[in-house]
N, C-alpha and C positions, 0 to 999 in steps of 0.2 A: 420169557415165560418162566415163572418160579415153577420147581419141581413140584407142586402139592396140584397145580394146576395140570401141568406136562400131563404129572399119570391120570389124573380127571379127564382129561381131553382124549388121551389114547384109548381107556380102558372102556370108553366110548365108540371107537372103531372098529370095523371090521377087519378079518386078516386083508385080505386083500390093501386095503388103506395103512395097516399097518408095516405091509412089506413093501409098499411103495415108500413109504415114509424113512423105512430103517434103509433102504437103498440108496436116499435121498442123505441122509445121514453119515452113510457106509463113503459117499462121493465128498463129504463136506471134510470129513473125516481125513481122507487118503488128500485133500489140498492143504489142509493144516500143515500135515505131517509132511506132504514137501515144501510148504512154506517155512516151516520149524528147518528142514534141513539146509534152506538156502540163505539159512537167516534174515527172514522177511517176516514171521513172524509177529503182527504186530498186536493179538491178542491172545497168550500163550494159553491163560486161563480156559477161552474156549472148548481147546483142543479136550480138556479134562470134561466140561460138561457135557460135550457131544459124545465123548466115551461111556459118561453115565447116562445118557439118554438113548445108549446102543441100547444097554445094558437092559434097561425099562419096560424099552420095546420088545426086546426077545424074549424077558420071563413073562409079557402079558400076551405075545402069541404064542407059549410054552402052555399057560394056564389056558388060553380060547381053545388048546387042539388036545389037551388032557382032558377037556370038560368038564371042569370044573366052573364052579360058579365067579363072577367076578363084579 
């Protein structure tokens, strides 16, 4: 999923669906990162996107608990 989609789709969810998601994220995340260390790593590029799609997540359950509009 390209990013212009990613945050259409998120900024669509509820927190609850949001922090299941970033949790789901948070686990994909911490297997990369031992993959990267055992040198299994077979799509390095990944580990970068799912860092920015941590990232995505948190500023738009940042903005859902500020209430701000979104």
């Amino acid at each position: 999923m390209k990013a212009r989609e990613f945050r259409n789709h998120i900024r669509n969810q509820g927190l609850k669906e949001l922090q299941a998601l970033l949790m789901e994220l948070l686990r994909e995340q911490f297997n990369l990162r031992m993959q990267r260390g055992t040198g299994q790593l077979a799509k390095p590029a990944r580990l970068r996107a799912v860092r920015r799609e941590i990232a995505r997540i948190k500023t738009i359950m940042a903005e859902k608990q500020a209430g701000r509009s979104v």
